[in-house]
C-alpha positions as CSV (number, residue, x, y, z in Angstrom):
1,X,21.9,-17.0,-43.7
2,X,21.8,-14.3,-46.3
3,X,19.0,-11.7,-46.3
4,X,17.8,-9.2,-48.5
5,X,15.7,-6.6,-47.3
6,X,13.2,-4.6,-49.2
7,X,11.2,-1.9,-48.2
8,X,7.1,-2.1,-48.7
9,X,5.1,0.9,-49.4
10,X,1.7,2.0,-47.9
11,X,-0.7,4.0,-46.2
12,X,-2.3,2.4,-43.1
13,X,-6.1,3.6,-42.5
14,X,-8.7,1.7,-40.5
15,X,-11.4,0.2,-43.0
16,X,-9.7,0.4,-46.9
17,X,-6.3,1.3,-47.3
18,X,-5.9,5.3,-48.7
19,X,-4.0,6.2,-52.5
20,X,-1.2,8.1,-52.8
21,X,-1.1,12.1,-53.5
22,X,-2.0,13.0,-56.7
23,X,-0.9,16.8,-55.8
24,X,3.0,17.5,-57.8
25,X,4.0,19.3,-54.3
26,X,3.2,16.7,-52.0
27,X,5.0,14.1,-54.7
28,X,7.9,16.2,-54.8
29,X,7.8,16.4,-51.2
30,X,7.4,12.5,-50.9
31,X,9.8,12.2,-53.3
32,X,12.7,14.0,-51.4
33,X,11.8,12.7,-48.3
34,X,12.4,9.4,-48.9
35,X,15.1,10.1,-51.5
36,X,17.7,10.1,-48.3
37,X,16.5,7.3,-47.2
38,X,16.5,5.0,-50.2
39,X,20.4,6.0,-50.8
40,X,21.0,5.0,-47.0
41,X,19.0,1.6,-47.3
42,X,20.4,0.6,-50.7
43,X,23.6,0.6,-49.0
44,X,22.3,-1.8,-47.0
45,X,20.3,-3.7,-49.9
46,X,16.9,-2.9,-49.0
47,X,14.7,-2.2,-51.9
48,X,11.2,-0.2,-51.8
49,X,8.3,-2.6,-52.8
50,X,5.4,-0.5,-54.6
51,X,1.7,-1.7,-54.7
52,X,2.3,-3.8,-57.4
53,X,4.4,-6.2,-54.9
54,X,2.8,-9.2,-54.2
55,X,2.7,-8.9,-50.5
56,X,1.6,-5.2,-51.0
57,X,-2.2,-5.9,-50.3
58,X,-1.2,-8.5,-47.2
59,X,0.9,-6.1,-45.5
60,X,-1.8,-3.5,-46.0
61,X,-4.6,-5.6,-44.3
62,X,-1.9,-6.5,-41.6
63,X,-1.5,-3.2,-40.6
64,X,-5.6,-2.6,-40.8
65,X,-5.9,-5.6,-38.4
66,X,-2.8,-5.1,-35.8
67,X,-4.2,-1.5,-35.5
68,X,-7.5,-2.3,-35.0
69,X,-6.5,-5.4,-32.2
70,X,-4.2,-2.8,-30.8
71,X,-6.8,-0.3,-30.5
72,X,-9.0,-2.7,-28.6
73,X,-6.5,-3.3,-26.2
74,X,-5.8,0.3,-25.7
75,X,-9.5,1.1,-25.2
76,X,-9.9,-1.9,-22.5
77,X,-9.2,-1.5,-19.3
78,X,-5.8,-3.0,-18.2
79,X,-4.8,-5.2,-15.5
80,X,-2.0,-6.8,-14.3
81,X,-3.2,-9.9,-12.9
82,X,-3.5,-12.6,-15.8
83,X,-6.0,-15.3,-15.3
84,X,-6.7,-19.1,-17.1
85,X,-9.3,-17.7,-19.6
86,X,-6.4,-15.0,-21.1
87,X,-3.8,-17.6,-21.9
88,X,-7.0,-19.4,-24.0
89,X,-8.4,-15.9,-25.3
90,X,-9.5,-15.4,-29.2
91,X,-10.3,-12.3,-30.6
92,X,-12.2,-12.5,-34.3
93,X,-12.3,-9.2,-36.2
94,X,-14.6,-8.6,-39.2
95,X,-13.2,-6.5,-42.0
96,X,-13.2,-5.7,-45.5
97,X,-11.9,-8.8,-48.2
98,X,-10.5,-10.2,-44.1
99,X,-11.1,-11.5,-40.9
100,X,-8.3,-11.1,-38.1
101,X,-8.0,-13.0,-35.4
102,X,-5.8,-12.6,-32.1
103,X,-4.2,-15.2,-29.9
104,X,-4.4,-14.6,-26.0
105,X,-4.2,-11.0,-26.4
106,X,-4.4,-10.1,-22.3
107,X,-1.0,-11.9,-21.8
108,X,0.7,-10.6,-24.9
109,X,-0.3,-6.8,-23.8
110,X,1.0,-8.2,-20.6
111,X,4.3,-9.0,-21.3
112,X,4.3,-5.7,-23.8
113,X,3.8,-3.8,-20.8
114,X,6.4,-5.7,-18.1
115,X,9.6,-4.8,-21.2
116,X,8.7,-0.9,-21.2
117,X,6.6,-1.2,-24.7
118,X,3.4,1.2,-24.2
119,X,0.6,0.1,-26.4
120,X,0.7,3.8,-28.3
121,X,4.2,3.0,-29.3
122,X,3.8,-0.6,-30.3
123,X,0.7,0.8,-32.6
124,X,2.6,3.5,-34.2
125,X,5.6,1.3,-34.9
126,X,3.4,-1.7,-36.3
127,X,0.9,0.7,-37.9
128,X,2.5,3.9,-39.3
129,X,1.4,4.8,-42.9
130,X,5.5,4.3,-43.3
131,X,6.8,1.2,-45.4
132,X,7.5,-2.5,-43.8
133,X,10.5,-4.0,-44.8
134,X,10.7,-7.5,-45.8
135,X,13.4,-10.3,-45.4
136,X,13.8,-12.8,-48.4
137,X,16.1,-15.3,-46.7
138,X,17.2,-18.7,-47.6
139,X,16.2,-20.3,-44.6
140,X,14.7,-23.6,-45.0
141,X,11.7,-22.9,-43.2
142,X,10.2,-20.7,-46.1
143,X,8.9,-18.3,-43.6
144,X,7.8,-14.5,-44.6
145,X,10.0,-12.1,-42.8
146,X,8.9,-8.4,-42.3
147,X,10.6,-5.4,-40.5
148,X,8.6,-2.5,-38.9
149,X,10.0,0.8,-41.0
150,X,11.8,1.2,-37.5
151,X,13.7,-1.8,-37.5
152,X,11.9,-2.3,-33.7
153,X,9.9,-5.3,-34.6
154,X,10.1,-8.6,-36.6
155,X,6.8,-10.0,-38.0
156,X,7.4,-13.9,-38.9
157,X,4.9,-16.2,-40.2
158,X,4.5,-19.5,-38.6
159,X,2.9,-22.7,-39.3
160,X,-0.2,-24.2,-37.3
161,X,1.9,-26.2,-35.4
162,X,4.3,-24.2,-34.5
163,X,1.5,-21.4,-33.6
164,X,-0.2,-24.6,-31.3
165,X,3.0,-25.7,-29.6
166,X,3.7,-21.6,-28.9
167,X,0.2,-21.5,-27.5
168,X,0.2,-24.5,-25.4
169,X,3.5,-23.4,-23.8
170,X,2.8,-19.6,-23.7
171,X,2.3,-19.4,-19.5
172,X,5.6,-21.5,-18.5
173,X,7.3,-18.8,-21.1
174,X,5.8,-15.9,-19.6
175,X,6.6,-18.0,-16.2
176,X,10.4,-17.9,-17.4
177,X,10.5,-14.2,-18.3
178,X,9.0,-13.1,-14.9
179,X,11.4,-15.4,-13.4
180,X,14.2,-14.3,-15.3
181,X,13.9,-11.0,-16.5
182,X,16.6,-10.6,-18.2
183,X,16.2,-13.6,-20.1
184,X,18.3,-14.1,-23.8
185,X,15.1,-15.4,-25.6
186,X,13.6,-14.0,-28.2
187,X,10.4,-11.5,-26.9
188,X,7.4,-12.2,-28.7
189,X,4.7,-9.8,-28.2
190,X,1.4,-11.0,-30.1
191,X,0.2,-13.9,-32.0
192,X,-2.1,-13.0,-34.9
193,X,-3.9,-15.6,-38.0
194,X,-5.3,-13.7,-41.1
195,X,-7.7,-15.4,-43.1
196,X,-8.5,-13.5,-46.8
197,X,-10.1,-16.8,-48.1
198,X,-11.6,-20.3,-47.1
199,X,-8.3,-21.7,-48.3
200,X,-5.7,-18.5,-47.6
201,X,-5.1,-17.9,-43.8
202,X,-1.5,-17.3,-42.7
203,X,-0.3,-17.2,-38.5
204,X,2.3,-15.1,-37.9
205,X,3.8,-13.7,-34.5
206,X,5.3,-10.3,-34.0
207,X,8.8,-10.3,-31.5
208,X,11.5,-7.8,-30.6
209,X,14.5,-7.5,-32.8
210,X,17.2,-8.4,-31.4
211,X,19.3,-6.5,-34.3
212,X,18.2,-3.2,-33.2
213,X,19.2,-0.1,-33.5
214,X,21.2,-1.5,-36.2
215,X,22.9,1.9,-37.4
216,X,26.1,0.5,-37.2
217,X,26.3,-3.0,-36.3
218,X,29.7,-4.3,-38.0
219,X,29.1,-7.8,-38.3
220,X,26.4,-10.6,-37.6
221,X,25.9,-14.4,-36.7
222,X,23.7,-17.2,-36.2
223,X,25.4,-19.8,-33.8
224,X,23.9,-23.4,-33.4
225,X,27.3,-24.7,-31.8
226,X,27.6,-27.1,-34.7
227,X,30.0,-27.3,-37.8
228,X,27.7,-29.0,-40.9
229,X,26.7,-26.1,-43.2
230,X,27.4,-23.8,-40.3
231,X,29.4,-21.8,-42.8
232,X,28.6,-18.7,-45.2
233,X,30.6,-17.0,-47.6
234,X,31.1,-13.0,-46.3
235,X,29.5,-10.3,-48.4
236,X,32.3,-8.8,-51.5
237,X,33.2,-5.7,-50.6
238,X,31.1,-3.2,-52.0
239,X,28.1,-6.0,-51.8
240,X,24.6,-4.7,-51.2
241,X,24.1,-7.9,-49.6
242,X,23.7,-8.2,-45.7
243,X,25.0,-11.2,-45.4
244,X,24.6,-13.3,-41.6
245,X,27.1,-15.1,-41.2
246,X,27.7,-18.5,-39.0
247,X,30.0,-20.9,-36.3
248,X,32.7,-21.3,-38.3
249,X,32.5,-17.6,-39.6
250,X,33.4,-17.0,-36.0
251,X,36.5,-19.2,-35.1
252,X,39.2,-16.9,-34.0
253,X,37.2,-14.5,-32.1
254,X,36.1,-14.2,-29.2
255,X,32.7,-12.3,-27.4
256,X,35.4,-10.2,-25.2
257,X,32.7,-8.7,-21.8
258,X,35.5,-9.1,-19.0
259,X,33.1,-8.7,-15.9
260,X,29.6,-9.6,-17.5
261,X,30.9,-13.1,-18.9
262,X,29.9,-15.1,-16.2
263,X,26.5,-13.6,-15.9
264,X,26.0,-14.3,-19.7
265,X,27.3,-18.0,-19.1
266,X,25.0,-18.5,-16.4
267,X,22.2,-17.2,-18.5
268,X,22.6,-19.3,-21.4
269,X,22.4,-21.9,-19.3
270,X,18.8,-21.2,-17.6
271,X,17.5,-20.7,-21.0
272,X,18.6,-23.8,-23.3
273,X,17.4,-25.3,-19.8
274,X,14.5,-24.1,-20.3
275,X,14.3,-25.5,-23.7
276,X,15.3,-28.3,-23.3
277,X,12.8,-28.8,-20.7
278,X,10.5,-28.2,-23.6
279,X,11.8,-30.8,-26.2
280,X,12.8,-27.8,-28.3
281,X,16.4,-27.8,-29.9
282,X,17.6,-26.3,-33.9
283,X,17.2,-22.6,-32.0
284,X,19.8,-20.3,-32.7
285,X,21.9,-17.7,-31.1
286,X,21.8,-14.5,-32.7
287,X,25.0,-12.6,-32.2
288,X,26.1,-8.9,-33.8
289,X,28.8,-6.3,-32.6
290,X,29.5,-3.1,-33.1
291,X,32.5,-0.8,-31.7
292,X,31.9,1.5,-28.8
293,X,32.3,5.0,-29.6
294,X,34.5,7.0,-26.8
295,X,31.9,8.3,-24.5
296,X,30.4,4.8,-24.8
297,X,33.4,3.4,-23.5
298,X,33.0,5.5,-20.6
299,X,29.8,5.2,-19.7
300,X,30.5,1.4,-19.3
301,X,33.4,2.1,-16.7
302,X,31.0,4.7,-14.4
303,X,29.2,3.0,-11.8
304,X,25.8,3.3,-13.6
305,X,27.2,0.2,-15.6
306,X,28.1,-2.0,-12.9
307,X,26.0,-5.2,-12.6
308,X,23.9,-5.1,-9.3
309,X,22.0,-8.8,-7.9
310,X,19.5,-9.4,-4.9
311,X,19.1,-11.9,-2.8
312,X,17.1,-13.3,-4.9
313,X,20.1,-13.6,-7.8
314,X,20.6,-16.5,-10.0
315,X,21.9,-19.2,-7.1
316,X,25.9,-19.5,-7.9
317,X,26.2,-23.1,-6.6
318,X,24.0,-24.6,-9.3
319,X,26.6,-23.5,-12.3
320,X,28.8,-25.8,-13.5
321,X,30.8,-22.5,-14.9
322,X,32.7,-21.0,-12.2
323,X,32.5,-22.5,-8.8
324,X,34.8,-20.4,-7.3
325,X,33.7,-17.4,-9.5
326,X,30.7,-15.0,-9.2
327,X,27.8,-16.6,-11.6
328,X,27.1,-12.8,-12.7
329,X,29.8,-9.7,-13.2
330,X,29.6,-7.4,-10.3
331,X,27.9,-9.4,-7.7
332,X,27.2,-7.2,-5.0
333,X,27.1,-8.8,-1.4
334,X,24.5,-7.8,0.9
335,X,27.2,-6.4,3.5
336,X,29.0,-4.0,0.8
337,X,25.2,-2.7,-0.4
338,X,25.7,0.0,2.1
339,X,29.1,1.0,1.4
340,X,28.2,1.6,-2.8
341,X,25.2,3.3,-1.2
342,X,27.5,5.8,0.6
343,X,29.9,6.0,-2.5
344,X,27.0,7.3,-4.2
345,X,26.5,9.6,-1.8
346,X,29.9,10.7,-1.2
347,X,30.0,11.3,-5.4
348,X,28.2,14.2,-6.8
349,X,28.8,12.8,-10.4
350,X,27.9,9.1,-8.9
351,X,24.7,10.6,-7.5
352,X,23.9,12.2,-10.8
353,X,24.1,8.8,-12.8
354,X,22.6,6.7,-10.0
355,X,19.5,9.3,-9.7
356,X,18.3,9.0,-13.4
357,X,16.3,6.3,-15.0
358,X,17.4,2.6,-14.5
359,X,20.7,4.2,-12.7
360,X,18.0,5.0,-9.9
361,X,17.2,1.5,-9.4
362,X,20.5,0.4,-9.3
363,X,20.6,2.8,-6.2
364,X,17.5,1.6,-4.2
365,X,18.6,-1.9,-5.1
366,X,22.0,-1.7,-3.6
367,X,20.8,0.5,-0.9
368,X,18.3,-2.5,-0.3
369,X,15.2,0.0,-1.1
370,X,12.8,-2.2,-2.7
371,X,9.7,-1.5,-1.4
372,X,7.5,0.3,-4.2
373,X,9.5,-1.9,-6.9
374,X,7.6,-4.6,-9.1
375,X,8.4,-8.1,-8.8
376,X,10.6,-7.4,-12.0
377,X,12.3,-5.0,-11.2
378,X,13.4,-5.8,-7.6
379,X,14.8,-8.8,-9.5
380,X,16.4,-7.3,-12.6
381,X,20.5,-8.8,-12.6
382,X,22.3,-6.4,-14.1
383,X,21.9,-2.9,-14.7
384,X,21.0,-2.1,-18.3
385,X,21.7,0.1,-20.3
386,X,19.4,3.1,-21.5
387,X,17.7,1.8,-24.6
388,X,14.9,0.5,-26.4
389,X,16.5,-3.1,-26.9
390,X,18.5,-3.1,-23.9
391,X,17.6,-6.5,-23.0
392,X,19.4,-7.8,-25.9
393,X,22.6,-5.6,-25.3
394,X,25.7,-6.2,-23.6
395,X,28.8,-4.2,-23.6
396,X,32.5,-5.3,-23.4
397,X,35.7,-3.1,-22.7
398,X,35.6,-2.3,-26.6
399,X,32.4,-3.7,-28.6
400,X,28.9,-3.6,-27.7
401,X,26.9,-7.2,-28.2
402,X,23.2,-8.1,-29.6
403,X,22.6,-11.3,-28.0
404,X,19.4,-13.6,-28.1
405,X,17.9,-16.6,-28.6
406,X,15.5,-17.3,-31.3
407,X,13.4,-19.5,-33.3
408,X,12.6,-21.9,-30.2
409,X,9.6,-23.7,-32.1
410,X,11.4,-27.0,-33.2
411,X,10.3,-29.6,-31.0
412,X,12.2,-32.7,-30.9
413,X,9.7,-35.2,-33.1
414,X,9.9,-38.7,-34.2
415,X,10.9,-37.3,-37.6
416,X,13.7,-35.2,-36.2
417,X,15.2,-38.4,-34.1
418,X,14.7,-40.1,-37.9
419,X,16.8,-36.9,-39.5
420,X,19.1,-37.5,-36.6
421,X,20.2,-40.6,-37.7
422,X,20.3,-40.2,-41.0
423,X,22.8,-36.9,-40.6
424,X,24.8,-39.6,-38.5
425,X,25.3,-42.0,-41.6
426,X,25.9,-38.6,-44.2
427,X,28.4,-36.9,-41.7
428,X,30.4,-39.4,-39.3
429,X,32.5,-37.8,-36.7
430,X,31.2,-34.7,-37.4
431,X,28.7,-32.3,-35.5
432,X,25.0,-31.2,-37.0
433,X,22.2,-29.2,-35.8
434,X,19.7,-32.3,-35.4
435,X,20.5,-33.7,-31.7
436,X,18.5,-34.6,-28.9
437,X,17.5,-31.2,-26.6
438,X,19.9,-32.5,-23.8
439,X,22.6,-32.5,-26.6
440,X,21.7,-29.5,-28.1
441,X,21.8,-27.4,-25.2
442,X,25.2,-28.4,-23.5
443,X,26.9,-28.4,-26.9
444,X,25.9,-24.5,-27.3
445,X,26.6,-23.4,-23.7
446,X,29.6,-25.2,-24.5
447,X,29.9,-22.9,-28.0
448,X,29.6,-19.5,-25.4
449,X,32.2,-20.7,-22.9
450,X,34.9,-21.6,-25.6
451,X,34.1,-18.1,-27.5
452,X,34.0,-15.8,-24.8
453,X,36.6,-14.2,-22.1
């Protein structure tokens, strides 16, 4: 899938959207502020949109109406405990030329809170008076793509369906990620319709990149485990284009993570189980690299990188990976929790790393110190790494990975077993995205063992 990225421009106010300096210094200081940027993004293709963009006045009243909903959580008291009525909440804004409405808001905030994403911070990344950038992609679903100016958040529109089958299914998906918190699929953190007219409305949901930070990823891929149009001709050099490439981009290489393979194995299986389970299938797995710099390299080697699992680890018996094999890299048995608890000890520098930020948990959690931990976090599987997007990261000897799981609305309908067979007659002995679920998610776990080592 090829994308080009452009950049929108606009101020973000509550109530009408505010004009641009008219003063020569603040132009020329607008001017040179984003001067750096543009040369940086236009090496990557992205291209500022002005006001006279057609999605200008859209992504305006987007930002008025994610601020405002945001706000509302902010101002409400929090809790932690979700109930029935949440997953079925609606909230209807009122204002100017739109209404906004929100989808069960409570459990979205929810799940927002249980990856580390304050409100404050999801507001000032959806909101800031700084450009969106947007995604014009060939994909066949015709879907509006937009990038906070971050690159932290995707906003995708969605059709009604999809948005109903999403809804109907939101509490066994937050059921999965509490379950498995370390789960590959995509995060989606709010569900929002806009309605500027009787006959314009638009739903759209807002999720975690899994691309991100970006700076210098090397390459990218969508993997559906398939070969039929599952191939994109690379980007010339010297292209502007970011171009994602696809499975048979990918032949010859290999998702090299030594000790974390097996827990990634093991993962992809729970969650195309999951889907499965769901009817869903056409989901694809998004896959970038990018070399580790030196002291990156290191930092994967000290103990604050080692994997660490509870008792109440992904059972090992049920994978049809490994038998003989730990399910996840760097397993730690209950009787050896004591002896990495006295090699931390024993270590100054070990201490150090173990003491700070999710290093400290490792610590209580091999030292069997759970009490004070959340339900999460006592059952976190592997110890991740200190950033925003860590749940999509993994790193190898040599490359670091962005791994996850997305669009996961395609639900296996009478007119997909009708496209099914039709793809049968057009392309005989050969392998297609449109399979049953059961099909769909062997063939890709099947994609991850052959590619990875």
């Amino acid at each position: 899938m090829v994308f080009i990225c452009c950049i929108i421009s606009g101020r973000q106010m509550q109530g009408a959207v505010a004009p641009r300096g008219s003063g020569k210094h603040s132009g020329a200081l607008k001017r040179k502020r984003w001067g750096g940027l543009r040369r940086q993004w236009e090496l990557l293709g992205l291209f500022e949109i002005d006001q006279h963009h057609e999605f200008y006045s859209l992504t305006c009243m987007m930002k008025e109406g994610l601020f405002s909903s945001i706000q509302t959580t902010i101002d409400r008291a929090s809790t932690s405990q979700l109930v029935e009525e949440d997953f079925r909440a609606e909230d209807t804004q009122i204002h100017k030329g739109f209404t906004w409405e929100t989808f069960a808001g409570p459990v979205f905030a929810n799940l927002r809170g249980s990856l580390g994403v304050t409100e404050q911070e999801y507001q000032q990344s959806l909101c800031s008076d700084k450009c969106y950038l947007q995604f014009i992609s060939n994909s066949k679903s015709k879907a509006d793509f937009f990038l906070t100016n971050d690159k932290r958040f995707f906003l995708k529109t969605q059709n009604e369906r999809e948005i109903r089958f999403l809804l109907d299914n939101l509490k066994n998906y937050v059921a999965h990620l509490q379950k498995y918190p370390h789960s590959l699929l995509v995060k989606l953190l709010g569900v929002h319709r806009i309605k500027i007219s009787c006959r314009q409305k638009k739903y759209f949901i807002v999720m975690q990149s899994v691309f991100y930070p970006d700076d210098r990823i090397s390459a990218r891929y969508d993997i559906k485990g398939c070969e039929v149009s599952r191939w994109t001709d690379p980007s010339p050099d010297g292209c502007q284009i970011i171009v994602v490439l696809k499975d048979l981009n990918f032949e010859g290489q290999y998702i090299t993570l030594e000790r974390q393979r097996y827990w990634l194995l093991r993962q992809m299986e729970i969650d195309t189980e999951f889907l499965r389970s769901l009817n869903v299938l056409d989901y694809s797995l998004l896959l970038a690299h990018q070399p580790l710099q030196h002291d990156e390299r290191h930092h994967a080697l000290s103990f604050a990188s080692l994997i660490v699992r509870t008792k109440r680890s992904v059972n090992p018996s049920t994978s049809p990976v490994a038998h003989d094999m730990p399910c996840v890299p760097g397993a730690v048995p209950e009787d050896d929790a004591t002896c990495i608890s006295s090699e931390i000890e024993s270590d100054p520098s070990k201490r150090a790393q173990a003491g700070d930020g999710q290093g400290g948990e490792a610590h209580r959690l091999a030292a069997g110190e759970t009490e004070g931990l959340s339900d999460s976090e006592v059952q976190n599987r592997r110890l991740l790494l200190n950033l925003k997007n860590a749940l999509h990261v993994i790193d190898g000897p040599e490359q670091r990975y962005f791994i996850g799981i997305i669009d996961i609305f395609t639900v296996y309908s009478l007119k997909k077993r009708l496209e099914y067979w039709w793809k049968r007659l057009r392309h005989p002995g050969r392998t297609f995205s449109t399979v049953s679920p059961q099909i769909y998610c062997t063939r890709l776990c099947q994609w991850v063992l052959e590619h990875t080592k």
